[in-house]
NUDOTI-226559 format. One record per residue (C-alpha): y, x, z; residue number from 0. Coordinates in nm, 3 decimals, m for minus. Layout:
! residues N
Y; X; Z; NUM
...
! end
This chain:
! residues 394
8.667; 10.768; 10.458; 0
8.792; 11.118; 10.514; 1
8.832; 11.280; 10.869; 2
9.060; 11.615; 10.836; 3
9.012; 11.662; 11.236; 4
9.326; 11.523; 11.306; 5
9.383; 11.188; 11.134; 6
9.131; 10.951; 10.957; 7
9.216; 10.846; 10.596; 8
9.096; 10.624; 10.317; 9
9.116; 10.615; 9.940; 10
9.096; 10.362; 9.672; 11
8.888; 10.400; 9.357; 12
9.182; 10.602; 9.211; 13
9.163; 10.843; 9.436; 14
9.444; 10.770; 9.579; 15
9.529; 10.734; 10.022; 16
9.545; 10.382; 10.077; 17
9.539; 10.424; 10.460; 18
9.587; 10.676; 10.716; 19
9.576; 10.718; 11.122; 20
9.533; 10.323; 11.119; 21
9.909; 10.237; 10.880; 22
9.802; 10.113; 10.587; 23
9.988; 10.192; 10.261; 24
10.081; 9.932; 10.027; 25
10.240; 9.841; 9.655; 26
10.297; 9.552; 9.462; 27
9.975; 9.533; 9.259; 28
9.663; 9.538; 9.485; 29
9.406; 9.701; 9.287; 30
9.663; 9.998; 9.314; 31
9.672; 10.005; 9.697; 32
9.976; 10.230; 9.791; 33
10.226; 10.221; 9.472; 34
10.454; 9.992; 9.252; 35
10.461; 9.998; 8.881; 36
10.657; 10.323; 8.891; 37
10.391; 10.520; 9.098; 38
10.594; 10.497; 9.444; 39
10.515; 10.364; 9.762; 40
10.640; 10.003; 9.862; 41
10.574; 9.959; 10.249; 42
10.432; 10.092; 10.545; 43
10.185; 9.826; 10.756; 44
10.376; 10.010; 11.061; 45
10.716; 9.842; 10.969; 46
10.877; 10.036; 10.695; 47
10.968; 9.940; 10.356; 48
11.090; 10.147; 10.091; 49
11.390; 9.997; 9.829; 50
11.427; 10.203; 9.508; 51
11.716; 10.263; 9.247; 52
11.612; 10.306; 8.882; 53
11.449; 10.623; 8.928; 54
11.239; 10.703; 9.218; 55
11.517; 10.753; 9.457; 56
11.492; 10.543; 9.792; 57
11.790; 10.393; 9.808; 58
11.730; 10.177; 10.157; 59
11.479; 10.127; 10.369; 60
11.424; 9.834; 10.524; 61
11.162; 9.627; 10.825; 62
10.910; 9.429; 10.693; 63
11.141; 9.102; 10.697; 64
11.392; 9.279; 10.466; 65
11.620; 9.394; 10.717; 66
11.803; 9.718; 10.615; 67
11.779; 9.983; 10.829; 68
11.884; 10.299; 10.671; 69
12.094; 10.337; 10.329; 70
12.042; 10.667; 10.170; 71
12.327; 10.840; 9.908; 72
12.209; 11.065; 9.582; 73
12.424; 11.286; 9.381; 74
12.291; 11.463; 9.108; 75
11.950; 11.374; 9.153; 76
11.949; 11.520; 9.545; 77
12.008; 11.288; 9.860; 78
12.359; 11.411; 10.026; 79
12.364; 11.159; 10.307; 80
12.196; 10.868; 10.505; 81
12.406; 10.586; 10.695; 82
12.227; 10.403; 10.978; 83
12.259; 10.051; 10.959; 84
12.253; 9.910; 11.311; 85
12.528; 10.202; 11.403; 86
12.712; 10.278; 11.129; 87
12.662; 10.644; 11.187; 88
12.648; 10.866; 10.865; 89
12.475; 11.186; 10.832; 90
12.533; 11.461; 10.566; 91
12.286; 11.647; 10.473; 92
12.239; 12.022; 10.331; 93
11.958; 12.101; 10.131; 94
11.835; 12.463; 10.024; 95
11.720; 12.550; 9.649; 96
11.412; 12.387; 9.680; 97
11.564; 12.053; 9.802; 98
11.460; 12.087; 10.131; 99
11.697; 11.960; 10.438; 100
11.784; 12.272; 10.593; 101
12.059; 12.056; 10.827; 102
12.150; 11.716; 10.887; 103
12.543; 11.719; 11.047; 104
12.667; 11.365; 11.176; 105
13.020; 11.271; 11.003; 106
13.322; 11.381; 11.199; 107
13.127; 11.654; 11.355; 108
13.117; 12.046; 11.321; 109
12.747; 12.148; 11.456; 110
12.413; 12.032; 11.291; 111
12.228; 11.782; 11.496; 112
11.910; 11.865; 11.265; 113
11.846; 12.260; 11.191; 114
11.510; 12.336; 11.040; 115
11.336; 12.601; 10.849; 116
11.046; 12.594; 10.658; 117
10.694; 12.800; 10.553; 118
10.598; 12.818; 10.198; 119
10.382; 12.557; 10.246; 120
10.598; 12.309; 10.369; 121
10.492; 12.378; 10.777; 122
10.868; 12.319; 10.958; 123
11.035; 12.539; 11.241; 124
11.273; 12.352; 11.406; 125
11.576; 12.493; 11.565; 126
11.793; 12.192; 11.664; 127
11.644; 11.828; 11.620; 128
11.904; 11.549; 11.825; 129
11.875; 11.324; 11.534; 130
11.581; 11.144; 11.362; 131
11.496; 11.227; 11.005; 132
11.195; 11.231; 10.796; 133
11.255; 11.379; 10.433; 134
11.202; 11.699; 10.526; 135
10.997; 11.975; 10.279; 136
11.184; 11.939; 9.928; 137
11.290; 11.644; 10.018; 138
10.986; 11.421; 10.067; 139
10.947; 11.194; 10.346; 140
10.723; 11.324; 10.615; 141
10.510; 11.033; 10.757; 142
10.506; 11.024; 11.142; 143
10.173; 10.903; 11.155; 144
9.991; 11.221; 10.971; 145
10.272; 11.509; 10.953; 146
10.217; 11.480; 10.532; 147
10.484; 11.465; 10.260; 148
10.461; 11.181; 10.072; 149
10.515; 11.327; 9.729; 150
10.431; 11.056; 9.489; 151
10.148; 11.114; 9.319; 152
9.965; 11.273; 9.629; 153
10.008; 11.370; 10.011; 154
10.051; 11.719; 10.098; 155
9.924; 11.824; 10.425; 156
10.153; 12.156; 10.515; 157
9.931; 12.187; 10.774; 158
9.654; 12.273; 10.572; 159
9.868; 12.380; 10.296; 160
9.731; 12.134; 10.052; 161
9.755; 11.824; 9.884; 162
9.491; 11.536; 10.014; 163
9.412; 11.431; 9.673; 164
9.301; 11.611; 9.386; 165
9.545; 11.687; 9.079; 166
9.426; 11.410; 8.805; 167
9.492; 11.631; 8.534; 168
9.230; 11.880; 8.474; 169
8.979; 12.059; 8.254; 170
9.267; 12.148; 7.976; 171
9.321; 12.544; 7.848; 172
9.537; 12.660; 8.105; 173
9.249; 12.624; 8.314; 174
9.060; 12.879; 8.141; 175
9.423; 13.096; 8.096; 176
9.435; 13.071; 8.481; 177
9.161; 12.985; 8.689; 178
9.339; 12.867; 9.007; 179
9.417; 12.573; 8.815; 180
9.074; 12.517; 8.925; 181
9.193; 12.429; 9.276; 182
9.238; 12.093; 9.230; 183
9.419; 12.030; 9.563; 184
9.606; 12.363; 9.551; 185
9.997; 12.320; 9.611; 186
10.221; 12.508; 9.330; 187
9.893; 12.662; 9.163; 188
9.902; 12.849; 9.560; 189
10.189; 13.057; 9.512; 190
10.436; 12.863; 9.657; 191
10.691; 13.124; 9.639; 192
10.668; 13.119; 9.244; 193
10.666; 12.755; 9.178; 194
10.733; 12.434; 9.330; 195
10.589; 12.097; 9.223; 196
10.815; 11.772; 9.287; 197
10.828; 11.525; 9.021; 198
10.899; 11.802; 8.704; 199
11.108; 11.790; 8.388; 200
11.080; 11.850; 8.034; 201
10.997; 12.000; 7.699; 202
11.109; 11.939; 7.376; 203
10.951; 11.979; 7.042; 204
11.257; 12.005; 6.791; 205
11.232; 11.900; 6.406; 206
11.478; 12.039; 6.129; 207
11.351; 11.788; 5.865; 208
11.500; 11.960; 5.544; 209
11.571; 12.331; 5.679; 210
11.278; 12.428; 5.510; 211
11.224; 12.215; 5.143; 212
10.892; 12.001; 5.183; 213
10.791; 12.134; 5.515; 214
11.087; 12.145; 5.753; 215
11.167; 12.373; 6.092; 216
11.035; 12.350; 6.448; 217
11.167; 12.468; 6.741; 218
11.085; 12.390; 7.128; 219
11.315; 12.330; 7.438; 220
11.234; 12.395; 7.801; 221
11.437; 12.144; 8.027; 222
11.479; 12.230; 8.441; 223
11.548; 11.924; 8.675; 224
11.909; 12.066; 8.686; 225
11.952; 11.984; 8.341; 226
11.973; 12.381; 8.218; 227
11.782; 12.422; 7.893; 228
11.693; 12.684; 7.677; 229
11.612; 12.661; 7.308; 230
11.359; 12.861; 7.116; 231
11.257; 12.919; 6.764; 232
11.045; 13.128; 6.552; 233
11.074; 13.261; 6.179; 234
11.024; 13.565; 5.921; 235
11.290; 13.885; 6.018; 236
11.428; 13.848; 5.651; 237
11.496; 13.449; 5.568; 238
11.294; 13.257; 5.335; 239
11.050; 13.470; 5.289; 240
10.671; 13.333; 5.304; 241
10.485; 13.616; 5.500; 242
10.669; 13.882; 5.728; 243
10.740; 14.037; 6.012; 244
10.784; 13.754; 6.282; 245
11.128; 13.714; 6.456; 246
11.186; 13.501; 6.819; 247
11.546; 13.402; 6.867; 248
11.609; 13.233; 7.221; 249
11.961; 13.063; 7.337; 250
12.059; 12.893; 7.654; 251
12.187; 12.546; 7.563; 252
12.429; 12.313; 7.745; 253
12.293; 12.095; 8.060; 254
12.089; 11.843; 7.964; 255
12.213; 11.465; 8.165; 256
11.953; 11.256; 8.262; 257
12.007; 10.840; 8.245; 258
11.847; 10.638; 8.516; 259
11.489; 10.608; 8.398; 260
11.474; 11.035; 8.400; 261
11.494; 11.107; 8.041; 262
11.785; 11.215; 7.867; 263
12.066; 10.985; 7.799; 264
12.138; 10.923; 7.402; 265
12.464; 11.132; 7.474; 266
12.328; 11.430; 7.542; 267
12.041; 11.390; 7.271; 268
12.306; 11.357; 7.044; 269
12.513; 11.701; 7.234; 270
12.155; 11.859; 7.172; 271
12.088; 11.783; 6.832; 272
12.429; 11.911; 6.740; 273
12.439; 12.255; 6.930; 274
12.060; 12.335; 6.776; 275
12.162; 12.219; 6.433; 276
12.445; 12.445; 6.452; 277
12.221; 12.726; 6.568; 278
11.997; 12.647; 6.250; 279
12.270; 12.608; 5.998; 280
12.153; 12.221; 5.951; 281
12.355; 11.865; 5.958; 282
12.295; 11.709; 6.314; 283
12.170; 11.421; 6.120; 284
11.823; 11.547; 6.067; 285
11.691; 11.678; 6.398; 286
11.430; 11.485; 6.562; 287
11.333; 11.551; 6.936; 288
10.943; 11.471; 7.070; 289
11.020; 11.452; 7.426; 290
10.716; 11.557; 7.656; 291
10.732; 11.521; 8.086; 292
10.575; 11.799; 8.242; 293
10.550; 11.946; 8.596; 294
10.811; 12.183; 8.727; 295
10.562; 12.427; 8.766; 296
10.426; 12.373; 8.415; 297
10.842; 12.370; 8.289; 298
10.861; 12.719; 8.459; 299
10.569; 12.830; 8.279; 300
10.683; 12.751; 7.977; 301
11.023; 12.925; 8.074; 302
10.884; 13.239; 8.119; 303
10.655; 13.217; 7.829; 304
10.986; 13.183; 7.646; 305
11.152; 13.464; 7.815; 306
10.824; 13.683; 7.773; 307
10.956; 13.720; 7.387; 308
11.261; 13.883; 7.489; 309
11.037; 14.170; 7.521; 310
10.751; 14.103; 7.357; 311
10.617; 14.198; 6.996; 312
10.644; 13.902; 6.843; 313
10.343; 13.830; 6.603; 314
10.421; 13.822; 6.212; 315
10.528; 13.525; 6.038; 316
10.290; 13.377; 5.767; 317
10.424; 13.008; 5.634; 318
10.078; 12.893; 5.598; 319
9.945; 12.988; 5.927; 320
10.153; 13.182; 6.209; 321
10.487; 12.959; 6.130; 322
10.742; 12.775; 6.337; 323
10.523; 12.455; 6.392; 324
10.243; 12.693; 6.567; 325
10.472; 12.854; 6.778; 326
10.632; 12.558; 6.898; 327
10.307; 12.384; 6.999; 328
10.192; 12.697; 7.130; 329
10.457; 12.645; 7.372; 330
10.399; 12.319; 7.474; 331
10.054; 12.417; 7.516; 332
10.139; 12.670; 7.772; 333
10.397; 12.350; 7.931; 334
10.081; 12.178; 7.925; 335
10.247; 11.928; 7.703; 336
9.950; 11.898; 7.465; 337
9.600; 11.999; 7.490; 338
9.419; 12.014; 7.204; 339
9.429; 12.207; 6.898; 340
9.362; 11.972; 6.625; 341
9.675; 11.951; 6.436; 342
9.930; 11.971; 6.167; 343
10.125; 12.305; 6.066; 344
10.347; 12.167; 5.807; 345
10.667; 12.124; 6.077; 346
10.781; 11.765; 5.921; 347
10.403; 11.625; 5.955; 348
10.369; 11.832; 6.295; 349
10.652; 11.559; 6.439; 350
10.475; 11.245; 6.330; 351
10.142; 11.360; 6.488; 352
10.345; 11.407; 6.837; 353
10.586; 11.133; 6.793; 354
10.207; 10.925; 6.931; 355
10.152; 11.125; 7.249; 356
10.540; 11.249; 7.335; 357
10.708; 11.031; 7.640; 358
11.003; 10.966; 7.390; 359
11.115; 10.992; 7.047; 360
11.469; 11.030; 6.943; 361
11.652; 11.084; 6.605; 362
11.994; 11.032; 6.504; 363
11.954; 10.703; 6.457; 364
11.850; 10.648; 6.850; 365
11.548; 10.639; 7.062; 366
11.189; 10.590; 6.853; 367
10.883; 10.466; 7.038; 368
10.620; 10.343; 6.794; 369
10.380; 10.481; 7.037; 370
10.000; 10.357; 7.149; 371
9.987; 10.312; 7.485; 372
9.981; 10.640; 7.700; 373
9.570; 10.621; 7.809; 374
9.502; 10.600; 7.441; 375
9.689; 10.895; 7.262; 376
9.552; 11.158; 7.145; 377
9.599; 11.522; 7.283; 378
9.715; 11.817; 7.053; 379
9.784; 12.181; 7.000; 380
9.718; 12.486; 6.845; 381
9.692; 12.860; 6.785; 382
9.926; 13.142; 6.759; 383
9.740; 13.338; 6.488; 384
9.798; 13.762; 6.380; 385
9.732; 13.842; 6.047; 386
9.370; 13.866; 6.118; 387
9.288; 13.556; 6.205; 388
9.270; 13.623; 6.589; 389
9.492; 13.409; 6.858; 390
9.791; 13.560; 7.006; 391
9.755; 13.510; 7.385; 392
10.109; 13.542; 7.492; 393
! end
């Protein structure tokens, strides 16, 4: 039992909230107290339950007898309105960059009746508030019991300007690269204004399989939640030779579209595997993608690790050592993608060995998954080595 001054809480074994200020929080499995199979919230013991679409959108919410109460519109990936059952009334709302409801205006009328702004943290500043609502702070739903965002995984308090539960993911080498990692219940690494941490999106380790005879290519794509993706690749300055000067060549790619489970739909694998293969000079036919979920604020690390090589000396190119394969997992090592440096450099090999711990495999012949369960893979990556042996650290 945990007492933040304010509220009482309690957590499972998981450390997970299973109840707080006296509503408990339940899911359909009871060893996991407050989620479904998906990781989301089912019901409130005050009277609420939640209805879900494919992803983790709530669609409706409901009473405890199944009654509907409020039906809730997405577009994109963002909620654009609510409609309240017993009334009929419909809301729009107006979200900032962050997803955040700035307003809430009721259809047919001109002036908000919701008009909020928000702290870093998530703490709100209302201006105008005639109409309920309750997904507030990038769009999570604020509980009325506590004041905290229900964000999934873990409550943040913006009162405190913290989650309530520490991150589950911890002890790998970003740690040591940044120490606030540390924080275990910091919010956006605690620089909020940098980074933001919903639900997160993507990288993608790309394989050429015959661009390179024996061996093959590697590349790496970041992926935003809004789709946008940028593709990155390493090589020698002067082609097909074995040990050189190294050369980074980064291109923005067409939005990525997202199916309803989150990951990309086999559409716009396919529109991926095509531009890149252009890029490269390779059929479509032989480019593999090792699909990896990571945090948004891990996805914007690994975007401006990207960008960093716009400007950066990059470090020379030995086939045998500082190649594509270790600058790709480099990268996903920085995306916190992989953790662990015990792995292959030859690029073709380098795809089997993630094909076991990526969230999806895809080649042209479709989606792959010959994968161990997800508690059981192993963790890899490596390093970026100069000529002398010593690690690059950008």
């Amino acid at each position: 039992m945990l007492n933040d001054g304010a509220h009482a809480y309690a957590y499972n074994a998981e450390s997970e909230i299973k109840s707080a200020a006296g509503v408990n929080y339940t899911g359909v499995y009871p060893e996991r107290s407050r989620r479904n199979g998906d990781g989301n919230r089912v019901e409130k013991s005050s009277g609420k339950a939640y209805w879900y679409g494919a992803g983790t959108e709530i669609l409706d919410e409901s009473d405890l007898s199944g009654n509907i109460t409020n039906e809730y519109v997405f577009f994109g990936g963002k909620r654009i309105a609510m409609r309240n059952v017993s009334s009929g009334t419909i809301y729009h709302y107006e979200d900032d960059m962050l997803g955040s409801a700035r307003t809430m205006v009721q259809a047919g009328q001109t002036s908000p009746c919701y008009d909020g702004d928000f702290y870093p943290f998530g703490g709100e500043r209302i201006i105008t508030n005639t109409c309920t609502q309750n997904y507030k702070f990038e769009g999570k739903e604020r509980d009325t019991e506590t004041g905290n965002d229900d964000f999934g995984a873990r409550y943040n308090s913006s009162r405190l300007g913290r989650f309530m539960s520490p991150d589950p993911v911890t002890a790998t080498p970003l740690h040591i690269i940044n120490p606030q990692r540390w924080n275990m219940y910091a919010y956006g690494m605690n620089n909020p204004l940098s980074y933001v941490d919903p639900d997160g999106r993507d990288a993608i380790a790309v394989n050429f399989v015959g661009e390179v005879p024996l061996g093959g290519h590697e590349g790496i794509i970041v992926v935003h939640s809004d789709g946008s993706a940028t593709y990155a690749r390493f090589g020698p300055m002067h082609a097909n030779t074995p040990s050189d000067e190294g050369k980074v060549t980064i291109q923005s790619l067409k939005p990525v579209k997202f199916g309803p489970d989150g990951l990309p739909t086999d559409a716009s694998y396919k529109e991926l595997a095509a531009e890149v293969a252009k890029t490269e000079g390779q059929p479509a036919s032989t480019v593999g993608f090792n699909y990896f979920k990571t945090s948004d604020a891990d996805t914007i690390a690994l975007q401006n690790w990207i960008d960093g090589w716009n400007t950066a000396h990059a470090p020379d190119y030995d086939v045998l050592s500082s190649n594509c394969a270790a600058f790709c997992i480099a990268g996903l090592l920085v995306g916190r993608a992989i953790e662990n440096r015990n792995v292959s450099l030859i690029p073709n090999r380098l795809f089997m060995l993630l094909s076991s711990v990526a969230d999806e495999n895809w080649t042209w012949q479709g989606r792959q998954d010959n994968r161990e369960p997800k508690h059981k893979r192993p963790k890899v990556a490596p390093c970026l080595k100069r000529r002398d042996g010593s690690c690059v650290d950008q």
